[in-house]
C-alpha positions as CSV (number, residue, x, y, z in Angstrom):
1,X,-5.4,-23.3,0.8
2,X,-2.5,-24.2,-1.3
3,X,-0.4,-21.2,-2.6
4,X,0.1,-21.1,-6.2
5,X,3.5,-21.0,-8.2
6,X,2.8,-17.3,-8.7
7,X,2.0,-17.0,-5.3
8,X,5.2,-18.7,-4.2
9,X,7.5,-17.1,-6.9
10,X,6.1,-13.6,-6.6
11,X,7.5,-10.9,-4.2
12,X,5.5,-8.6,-1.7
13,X,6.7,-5.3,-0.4
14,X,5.3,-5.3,2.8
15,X,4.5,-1.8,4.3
16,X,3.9,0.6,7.5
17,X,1.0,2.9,7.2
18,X,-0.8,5.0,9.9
19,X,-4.7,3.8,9.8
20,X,-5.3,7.1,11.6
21,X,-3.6,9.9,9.7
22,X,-3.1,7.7,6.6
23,X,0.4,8.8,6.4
24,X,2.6,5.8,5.1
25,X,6.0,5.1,6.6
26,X,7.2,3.5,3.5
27,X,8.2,0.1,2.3
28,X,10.0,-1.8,5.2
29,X,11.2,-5.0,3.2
30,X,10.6,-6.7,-0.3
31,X,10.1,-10.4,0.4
32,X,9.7,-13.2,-2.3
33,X,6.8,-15.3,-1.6
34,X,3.8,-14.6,-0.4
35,X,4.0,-17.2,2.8
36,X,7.4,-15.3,3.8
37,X,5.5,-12.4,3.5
38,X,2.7,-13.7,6.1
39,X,5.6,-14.9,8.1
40,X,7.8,-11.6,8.0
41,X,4.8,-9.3,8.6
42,X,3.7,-11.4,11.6
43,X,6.9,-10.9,12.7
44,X,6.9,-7.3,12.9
45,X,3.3,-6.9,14.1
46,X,4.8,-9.0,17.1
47,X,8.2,-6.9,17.7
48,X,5.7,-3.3,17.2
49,X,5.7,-1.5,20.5
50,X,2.0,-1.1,22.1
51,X,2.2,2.5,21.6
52,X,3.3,2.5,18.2
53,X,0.2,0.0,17.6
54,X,-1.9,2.5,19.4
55,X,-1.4,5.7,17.4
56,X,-2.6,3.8,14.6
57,X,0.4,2.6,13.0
58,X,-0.1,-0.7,10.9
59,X,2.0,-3.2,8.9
60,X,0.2,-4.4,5.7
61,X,1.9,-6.3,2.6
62,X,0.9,-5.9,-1.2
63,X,2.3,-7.7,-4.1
64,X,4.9,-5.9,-6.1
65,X,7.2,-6.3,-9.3
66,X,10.8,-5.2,-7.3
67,X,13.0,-7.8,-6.5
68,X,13.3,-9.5,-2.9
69,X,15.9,-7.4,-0.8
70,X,15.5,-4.4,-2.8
71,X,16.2,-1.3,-0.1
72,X,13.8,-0.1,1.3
73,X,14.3,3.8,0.8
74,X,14.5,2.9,-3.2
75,X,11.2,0.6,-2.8
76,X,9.6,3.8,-1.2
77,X,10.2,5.7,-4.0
78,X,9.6,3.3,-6.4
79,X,6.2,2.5,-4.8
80,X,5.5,5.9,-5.2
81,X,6.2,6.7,-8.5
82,X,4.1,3.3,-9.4
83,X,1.4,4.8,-7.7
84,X,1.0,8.3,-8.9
85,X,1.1,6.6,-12.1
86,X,-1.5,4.3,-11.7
87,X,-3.4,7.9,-10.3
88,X,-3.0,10.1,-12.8
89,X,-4.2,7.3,-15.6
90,X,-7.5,7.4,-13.9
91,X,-10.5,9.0,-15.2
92,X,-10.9,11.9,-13.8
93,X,-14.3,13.0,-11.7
94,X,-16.8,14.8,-13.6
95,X,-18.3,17.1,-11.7
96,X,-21.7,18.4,-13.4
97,X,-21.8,21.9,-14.0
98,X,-25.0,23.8,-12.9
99,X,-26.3,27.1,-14.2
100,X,-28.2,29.5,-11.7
101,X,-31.5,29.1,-14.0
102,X,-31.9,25.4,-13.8
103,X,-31.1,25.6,-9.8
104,X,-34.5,28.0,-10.0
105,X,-37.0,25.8,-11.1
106,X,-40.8,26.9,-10.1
């Protein structure tokens, strides 16, 4: 499938996350592209040690608005913040409230 101009003009943070514990590790590297970023996170599924692969720790990549090469500590952060964001613009559960008389009914 041919990659769009988007595709090949947009960049992708590309991420470690524990499928296990769901704990992230952060933002590793901001690639442009998104065939670098199938290349680059082959590459680091490949160089992963077998026992990090085991505990559950995975490499997956997203599409982002930071620059390629931004570090990865600020990325992190910025990642963050863009998420709780997104998060707290969400509508919010709504539980339904039940009174002890309509739980009763006979």
């Amino acid at each position: 499938m041919p990659l769009t101009r988007d595709d090949a003009s947009a960049s992708y943070a590309i991420i470690l996350h524990n499928v296990r514990t769901y704990r992230s590790a952060g933002v590793v590297v901001v690639v442009r592209g998104k065939q670098r970023a199938e290349t680059t996170l082959k590459e680091f599924q490949e160089a992963q040690s077998s026992s990090d692969h085991h505990e559950g720790w995975r490499y997956f990549f997203e599409k982002t608005e930071m620059a390629a090469g931004t570090d990865p500590g600020e990325a992190t952060d910025l990642r963050q913040a863009d998420l709780e964001l997104r998060e707290s613009k969400e509508p919010q559960e709504i539980k339904p409230i039940i009174s002890p008389s309509s739980s009763n009914h006979k």
